[in-house]
Backbone as CSV, one residue per row, in Angstrom:
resi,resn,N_x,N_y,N_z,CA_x,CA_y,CA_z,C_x,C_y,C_z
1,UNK,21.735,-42.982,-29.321,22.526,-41.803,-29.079,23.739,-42.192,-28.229
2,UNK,24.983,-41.829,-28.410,25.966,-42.067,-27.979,26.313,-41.110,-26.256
3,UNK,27.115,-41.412,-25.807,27.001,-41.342,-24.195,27.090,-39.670,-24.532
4,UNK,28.665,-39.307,-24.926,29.183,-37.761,-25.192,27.660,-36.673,-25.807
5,UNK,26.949,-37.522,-26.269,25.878,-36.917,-26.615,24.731,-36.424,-26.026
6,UNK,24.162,-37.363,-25.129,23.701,-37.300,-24.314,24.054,-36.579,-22.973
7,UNK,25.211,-36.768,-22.470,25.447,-35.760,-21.478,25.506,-33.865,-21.641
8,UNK,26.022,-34.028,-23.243,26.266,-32.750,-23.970,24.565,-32.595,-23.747
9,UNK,23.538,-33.154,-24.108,21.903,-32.508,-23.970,21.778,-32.271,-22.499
10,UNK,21.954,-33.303,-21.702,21.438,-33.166,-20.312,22.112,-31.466,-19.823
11,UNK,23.986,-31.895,-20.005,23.802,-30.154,-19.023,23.641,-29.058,-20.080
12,UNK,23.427,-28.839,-21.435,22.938,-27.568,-22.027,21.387,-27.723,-21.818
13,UNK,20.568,-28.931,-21.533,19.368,-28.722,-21.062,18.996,-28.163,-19.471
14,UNK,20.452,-28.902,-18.548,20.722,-27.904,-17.258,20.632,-26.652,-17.377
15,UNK,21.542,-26.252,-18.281,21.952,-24.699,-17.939,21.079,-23.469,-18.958
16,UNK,20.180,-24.399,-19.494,19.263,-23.413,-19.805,17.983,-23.488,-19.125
17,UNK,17.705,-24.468,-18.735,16.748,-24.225,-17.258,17.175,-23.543,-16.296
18,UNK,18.093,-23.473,-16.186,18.538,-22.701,-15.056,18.317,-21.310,-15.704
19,UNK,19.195,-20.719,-16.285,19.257,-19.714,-16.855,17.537,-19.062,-17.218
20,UNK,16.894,-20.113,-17.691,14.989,-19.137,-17.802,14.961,-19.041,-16.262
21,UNK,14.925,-19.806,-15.117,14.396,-19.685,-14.019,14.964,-18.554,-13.152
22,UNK,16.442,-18.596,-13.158,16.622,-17.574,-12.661,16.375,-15.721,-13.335
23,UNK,15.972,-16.193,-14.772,14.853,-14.652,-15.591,13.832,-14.438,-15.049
24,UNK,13.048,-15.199,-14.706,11.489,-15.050,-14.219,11.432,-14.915,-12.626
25,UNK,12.779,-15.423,-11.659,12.780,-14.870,-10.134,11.258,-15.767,-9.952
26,UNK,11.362,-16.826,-10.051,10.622,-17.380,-9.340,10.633,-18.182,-8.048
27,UNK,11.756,-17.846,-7.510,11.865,-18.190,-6.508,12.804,-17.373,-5.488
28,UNK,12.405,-16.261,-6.010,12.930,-14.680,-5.165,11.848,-14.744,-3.991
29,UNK,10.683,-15.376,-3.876,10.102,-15.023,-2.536,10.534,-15.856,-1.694
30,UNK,10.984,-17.359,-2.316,11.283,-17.914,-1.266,12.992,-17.734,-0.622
31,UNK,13.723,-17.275,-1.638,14.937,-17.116,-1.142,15.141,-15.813,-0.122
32,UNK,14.185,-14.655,-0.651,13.375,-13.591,0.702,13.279,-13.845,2.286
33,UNK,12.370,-14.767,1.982,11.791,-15.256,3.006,12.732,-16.422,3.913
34,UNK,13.760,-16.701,3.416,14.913,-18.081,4.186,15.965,-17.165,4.587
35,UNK,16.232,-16.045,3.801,17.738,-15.779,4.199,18.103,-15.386,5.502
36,UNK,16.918,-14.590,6.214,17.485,-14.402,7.510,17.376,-15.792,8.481
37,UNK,16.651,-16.682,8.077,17.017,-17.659,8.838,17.899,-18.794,8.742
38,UNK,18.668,-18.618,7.145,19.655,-19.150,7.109,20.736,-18.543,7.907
39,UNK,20.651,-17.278,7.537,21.686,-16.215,8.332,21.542,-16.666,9.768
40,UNK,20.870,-16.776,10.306,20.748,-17.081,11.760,21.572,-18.315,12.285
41,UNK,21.231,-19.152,11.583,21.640,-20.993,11.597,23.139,-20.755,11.241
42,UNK,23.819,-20.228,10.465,24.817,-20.052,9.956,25.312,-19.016,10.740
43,UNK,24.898,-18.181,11.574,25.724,-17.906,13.018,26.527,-18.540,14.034
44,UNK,25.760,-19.661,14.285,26.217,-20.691,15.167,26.975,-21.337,14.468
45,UNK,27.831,-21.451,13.255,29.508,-22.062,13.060,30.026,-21.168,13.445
46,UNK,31.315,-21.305,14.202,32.473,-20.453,14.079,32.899,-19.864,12.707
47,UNK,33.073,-18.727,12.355,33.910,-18.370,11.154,34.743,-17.027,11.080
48,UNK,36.174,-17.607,11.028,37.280,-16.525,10.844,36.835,-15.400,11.053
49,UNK,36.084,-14.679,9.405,35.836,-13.218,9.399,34.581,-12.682,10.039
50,UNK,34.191,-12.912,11.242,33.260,-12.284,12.009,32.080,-12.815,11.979
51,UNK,31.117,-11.836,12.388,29.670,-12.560,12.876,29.171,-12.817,11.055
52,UNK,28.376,-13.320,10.489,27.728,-13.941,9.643,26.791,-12.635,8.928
53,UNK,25.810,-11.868,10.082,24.815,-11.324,9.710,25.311,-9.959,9.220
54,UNK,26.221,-9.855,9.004,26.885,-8.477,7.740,26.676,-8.973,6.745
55,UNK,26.780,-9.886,6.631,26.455,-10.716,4.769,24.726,-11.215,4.536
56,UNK,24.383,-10.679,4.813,22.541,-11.328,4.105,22.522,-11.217,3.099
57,UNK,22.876,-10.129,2.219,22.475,-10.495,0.872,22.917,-11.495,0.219
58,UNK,25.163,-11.923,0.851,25.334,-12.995,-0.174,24.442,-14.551,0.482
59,UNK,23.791,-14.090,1.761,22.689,-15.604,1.899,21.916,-15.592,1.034
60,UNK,21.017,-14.670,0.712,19.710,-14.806,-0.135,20.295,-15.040,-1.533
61,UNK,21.461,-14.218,-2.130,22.002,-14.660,-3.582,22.406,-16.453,-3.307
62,UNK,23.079,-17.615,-2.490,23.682,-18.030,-2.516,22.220,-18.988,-2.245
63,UNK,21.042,-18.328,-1.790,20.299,-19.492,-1.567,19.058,-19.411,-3.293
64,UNK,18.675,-18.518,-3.619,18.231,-18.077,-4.816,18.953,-19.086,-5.836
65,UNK,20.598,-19.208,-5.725,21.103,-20.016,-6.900,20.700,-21.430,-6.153
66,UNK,20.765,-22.196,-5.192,20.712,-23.060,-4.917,19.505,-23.765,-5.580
67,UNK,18.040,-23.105,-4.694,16.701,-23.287,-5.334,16.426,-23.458,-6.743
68,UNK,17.679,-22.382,-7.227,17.207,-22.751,-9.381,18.109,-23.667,-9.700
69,UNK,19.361,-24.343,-8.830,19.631,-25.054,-9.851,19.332,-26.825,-9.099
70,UNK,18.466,-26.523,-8.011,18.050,-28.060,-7.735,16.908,-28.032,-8.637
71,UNK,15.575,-27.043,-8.746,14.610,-26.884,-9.587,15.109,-27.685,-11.116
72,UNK,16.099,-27.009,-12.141,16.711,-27.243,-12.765,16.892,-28.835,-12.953
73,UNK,17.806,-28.960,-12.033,18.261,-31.127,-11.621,16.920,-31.454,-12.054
74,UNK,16.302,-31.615,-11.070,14.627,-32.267,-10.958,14.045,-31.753,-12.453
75,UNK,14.196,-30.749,-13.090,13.856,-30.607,-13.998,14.093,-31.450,-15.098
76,UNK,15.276,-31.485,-15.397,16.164,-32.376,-16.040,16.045,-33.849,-16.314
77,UNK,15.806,-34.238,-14.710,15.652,-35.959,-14.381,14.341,-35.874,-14.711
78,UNK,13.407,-35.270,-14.663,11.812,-35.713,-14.901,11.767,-35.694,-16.321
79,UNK,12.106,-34.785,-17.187,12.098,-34.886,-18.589,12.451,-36.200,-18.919
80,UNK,13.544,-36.555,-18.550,14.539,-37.516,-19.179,13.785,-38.962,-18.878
81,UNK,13.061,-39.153,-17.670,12.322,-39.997,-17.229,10.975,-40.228,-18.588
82,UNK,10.555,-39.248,-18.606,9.512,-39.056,-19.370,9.809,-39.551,-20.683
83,UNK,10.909,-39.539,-21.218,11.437,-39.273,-22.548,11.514,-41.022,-22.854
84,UNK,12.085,-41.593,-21.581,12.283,-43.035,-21.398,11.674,-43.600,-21.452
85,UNK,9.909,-42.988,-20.871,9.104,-43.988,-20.525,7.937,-43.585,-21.790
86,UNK,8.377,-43.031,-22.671,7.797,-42.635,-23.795,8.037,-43.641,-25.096
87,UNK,9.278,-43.946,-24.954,9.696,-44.451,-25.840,9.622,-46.168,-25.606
88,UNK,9.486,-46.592,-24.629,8.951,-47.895,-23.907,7.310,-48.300,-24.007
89,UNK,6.798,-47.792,-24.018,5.119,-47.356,-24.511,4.767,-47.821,-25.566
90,UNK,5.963,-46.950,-26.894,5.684,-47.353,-28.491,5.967,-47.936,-28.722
């Protein structure tokens, strides 16, 4: 398989992992459960437009995408691992 090809699978295999994971909110409890303490941690930078903790929701949205699209990565690299060490076998 040629390189253009392969990268073309890897990120439409990205972005549709991503895309099921963030359908199923499987990781809405944990992005729940972090945002106020991201919010907290992210108090202590200085920033222009005011204190931090008016914005929680865009923490929990901003940490929700984070979680699905490292899930996603790791998703991605383990397949691809697999796929390698499949074909080394036969």
């Amino acid at each position: 398989m040629s390189r253009p090809v392969k990268w073309s699978v890897r990120v439409l295999g990205f972005m549709a992992v991503t895309f099921v994971l963030m359908l199923t909110g499987i990781f809405d409890p944990l992005a729940e459960s972090l945002k106020c303490t991201v919010t907290d941690l992210l108090n202590y930078i200085p920033y222009e437009k005011g204190p931090y903790p008016d914005r929680v929701e865009d923490t929990y949205f901003t940490i929700y995408i984070i979680c699905n699209v490292l899930a996603s990565a790791m998703a991605v690299f383990i397949g691809e691992m697999v796929v390698k060490l499949s074909r080394i076998e036969c």
